[in-house]
BALOVO-359596 format. One record per residue: x, y, z of N, C-alpha, C in turn; residue in three letters. Coordinates in nm, 3 decimals. Layout:
// BALOVO-359596
n_east, n_north, n_up, ca_east, ca_north, ca_up, c_east, c_north, c_up, aa
X, Y, Z, X, Y, Z, X, Y, Z, ALA
...
This chain:
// BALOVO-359596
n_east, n_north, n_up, ca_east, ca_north, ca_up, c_east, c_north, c_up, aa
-3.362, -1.222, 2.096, -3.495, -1.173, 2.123, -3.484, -1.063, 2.228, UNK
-3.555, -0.959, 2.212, -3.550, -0.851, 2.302, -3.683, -0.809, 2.375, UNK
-3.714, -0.835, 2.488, -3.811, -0.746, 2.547, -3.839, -0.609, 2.563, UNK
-3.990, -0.555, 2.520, -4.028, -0.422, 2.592, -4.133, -0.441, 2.618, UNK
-4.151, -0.344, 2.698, -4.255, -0.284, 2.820, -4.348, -0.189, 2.764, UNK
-4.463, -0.151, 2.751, -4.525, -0.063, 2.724, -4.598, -0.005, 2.793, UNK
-4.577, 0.111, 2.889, -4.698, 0.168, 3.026, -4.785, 0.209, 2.943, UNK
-4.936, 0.159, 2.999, -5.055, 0.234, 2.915, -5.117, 0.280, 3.126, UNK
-5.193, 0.409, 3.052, -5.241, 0.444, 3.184, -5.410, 0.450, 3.091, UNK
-5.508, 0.428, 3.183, -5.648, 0.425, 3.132, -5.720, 0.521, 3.216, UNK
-5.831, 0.545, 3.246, -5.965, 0.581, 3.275, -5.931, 0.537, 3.468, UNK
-5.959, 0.652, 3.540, -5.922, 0.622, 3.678, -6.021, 0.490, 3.706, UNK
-6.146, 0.493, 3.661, -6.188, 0.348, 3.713, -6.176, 0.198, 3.607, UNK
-6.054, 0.241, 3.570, -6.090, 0.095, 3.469, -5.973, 0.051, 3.486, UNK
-5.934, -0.098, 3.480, -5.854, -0.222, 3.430, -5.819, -0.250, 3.295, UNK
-5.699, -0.282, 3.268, -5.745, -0.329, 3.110, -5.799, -0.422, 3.085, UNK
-5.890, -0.463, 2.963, -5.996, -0.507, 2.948, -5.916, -0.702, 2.986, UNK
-5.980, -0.745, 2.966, -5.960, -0.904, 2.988, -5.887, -0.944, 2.799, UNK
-5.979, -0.870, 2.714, -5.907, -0.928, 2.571, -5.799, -0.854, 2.500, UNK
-5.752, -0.776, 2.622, -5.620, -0.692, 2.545, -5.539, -0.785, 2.447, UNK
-5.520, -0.861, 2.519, -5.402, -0.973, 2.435, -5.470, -0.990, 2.297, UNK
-5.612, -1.010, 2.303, -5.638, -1.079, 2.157, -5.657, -0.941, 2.072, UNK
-5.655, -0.846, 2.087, -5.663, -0.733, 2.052, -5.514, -0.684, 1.973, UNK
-5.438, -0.703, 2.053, -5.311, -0.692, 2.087, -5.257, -0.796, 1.904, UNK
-5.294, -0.936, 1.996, -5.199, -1.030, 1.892, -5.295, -0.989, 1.725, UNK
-5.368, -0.953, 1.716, -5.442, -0.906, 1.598, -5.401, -0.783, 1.513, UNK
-5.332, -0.714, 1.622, -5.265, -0.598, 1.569, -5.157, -0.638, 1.505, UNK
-5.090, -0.724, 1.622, -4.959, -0.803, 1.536, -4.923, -0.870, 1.462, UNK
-5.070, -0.935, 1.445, -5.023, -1.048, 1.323, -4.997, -0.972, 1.200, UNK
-5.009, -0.863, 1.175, -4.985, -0.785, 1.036, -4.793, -0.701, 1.029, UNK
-4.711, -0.776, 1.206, -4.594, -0.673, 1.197, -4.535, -0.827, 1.199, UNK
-4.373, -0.837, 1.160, -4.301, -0.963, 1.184, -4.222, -0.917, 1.306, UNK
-4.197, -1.007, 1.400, -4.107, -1.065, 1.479, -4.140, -1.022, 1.610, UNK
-4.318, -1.019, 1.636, -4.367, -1.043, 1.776, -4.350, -1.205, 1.804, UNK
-4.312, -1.260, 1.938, -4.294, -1.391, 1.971, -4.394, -1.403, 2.066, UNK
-4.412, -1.322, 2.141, -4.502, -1.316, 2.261, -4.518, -1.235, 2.349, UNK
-4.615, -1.194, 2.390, -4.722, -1.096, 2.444, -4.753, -1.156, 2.594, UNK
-4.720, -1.034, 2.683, -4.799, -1.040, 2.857, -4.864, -0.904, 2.840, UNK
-4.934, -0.933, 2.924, -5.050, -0.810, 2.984, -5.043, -0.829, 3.121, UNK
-5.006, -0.673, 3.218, -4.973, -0.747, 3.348, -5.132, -0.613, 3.380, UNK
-5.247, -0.656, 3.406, -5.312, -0.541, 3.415, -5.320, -0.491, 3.607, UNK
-5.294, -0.324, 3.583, -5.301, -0.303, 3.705, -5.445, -0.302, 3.747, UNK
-5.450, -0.258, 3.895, -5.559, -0.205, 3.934, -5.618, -0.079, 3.904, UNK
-5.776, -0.107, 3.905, -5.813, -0.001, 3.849, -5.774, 0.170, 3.832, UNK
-5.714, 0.227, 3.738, -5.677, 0.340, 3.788, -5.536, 0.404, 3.748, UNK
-5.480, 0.266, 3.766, -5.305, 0.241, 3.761, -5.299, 0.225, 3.605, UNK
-5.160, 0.185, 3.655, -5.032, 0.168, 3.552, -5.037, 0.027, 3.475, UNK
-5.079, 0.006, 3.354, -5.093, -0.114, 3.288, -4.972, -0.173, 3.224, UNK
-4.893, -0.247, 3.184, -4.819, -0.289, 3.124, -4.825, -0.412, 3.058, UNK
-4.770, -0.374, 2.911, -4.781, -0.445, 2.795, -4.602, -0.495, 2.786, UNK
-4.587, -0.620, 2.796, -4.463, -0.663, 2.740, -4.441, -0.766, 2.635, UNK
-4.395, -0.714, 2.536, -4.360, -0.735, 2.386, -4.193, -0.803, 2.420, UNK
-4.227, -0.990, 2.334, -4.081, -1.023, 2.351, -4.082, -1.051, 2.194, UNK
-3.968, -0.990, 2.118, -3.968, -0.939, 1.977, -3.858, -0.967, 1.952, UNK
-3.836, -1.020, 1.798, -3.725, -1.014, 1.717, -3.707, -0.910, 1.671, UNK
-3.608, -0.871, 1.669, -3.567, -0.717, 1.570, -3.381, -0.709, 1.559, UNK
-3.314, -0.655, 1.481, -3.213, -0.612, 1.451, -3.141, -0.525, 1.569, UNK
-3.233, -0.416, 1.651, -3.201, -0.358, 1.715, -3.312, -0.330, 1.856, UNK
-3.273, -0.235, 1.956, -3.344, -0.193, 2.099, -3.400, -0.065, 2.029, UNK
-3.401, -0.008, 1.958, -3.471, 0.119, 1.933, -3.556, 0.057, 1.804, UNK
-3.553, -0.055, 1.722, -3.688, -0.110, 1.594, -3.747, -0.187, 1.747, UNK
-3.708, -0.269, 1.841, -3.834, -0.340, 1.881, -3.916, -0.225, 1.982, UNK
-3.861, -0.135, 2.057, -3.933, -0.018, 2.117, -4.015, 0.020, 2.022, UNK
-4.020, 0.048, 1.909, -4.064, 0.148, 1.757, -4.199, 0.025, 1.719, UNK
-4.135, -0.087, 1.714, -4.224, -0.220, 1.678, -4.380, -0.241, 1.797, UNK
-4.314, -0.228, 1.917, -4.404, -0.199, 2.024, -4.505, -0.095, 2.034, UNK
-4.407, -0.019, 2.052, -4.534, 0.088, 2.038, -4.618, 0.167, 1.924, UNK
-4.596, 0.078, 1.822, -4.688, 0.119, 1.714, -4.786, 0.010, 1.681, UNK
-4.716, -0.131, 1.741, -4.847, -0.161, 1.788, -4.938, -0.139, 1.872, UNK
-4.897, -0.149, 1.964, -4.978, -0.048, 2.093, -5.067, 0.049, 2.056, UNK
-5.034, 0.164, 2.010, -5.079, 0.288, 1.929, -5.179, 0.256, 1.838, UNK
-5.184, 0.159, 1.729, -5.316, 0.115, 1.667, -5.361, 0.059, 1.709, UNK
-5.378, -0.048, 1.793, -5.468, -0.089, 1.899, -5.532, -0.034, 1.942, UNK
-5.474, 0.140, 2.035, -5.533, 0.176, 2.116, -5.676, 0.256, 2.052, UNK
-5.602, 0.296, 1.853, -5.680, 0.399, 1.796, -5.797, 0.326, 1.745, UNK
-5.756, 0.216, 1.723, -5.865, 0.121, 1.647, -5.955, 0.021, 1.749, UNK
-5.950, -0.002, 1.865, -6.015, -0.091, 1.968, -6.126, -0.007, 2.078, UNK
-6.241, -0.015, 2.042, -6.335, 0.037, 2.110, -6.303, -0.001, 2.265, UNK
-6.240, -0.105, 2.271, -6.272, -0.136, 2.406, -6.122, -0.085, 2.495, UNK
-6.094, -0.040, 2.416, -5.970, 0.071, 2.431, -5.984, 0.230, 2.462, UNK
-6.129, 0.240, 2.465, -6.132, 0.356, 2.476, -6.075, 0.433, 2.623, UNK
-6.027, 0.585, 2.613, -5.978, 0.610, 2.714, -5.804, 0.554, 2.751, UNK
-5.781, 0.444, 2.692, -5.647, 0.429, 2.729, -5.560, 0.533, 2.683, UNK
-5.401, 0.505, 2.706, -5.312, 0.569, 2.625, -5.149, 0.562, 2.698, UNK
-5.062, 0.586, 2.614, -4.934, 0.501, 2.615, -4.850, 0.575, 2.720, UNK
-4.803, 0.539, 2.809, -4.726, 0.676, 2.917, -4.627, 0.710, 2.866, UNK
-4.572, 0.809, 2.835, -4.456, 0.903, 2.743, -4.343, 0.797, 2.824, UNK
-4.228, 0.756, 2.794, -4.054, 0.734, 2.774, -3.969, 0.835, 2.904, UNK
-3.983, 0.779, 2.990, -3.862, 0.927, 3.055, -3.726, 0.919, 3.009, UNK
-3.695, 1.033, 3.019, -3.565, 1.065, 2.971, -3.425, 1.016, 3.065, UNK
């Protein structure tokens, strides 16, 4: 099983919402080999993080697995509005 991290940054006055997770596991129930889901939400303003502990073959399908869930979540969840995924540094 492999963990990732997903930085979402939002709206300077907002938190992520309280039902990310169910938002979240709804997205996933349609991908295989999510195991389990944290939401560590920052303070308003900040740095949110989503951690995805995933089955996959490899570290570059569960990154890919992550953040495409993430990504329809963010496009499809009203209460998502304003979020969005912080780019990968190099």
């Amino acid at each position: 099983m492999l963990m990732v991290t997903v930085p979402l940054k939002g709206p300077r006055s907002a938190a992520l919402p309280a039902d990310v997770l169910d938002i979240l596991w709804f997205v996933a129930s349609f991908e295989h080999g999510v195991q389990h889901l944290h939401a560590d939400s920052s303070e308003a303003g900040g740095v949110g993080h989503l951690t995805f502990f995933v089955r996959a073959p490899t570290r570059e399908k569960a990154v890919a697995l992550a953040r495409g869930i993430t990504r329809r979540a963010l496009a499809n969840s009203p209460g998502l509005t304003g979020w969005h995924v912080v780019p990968i540094q190099p």
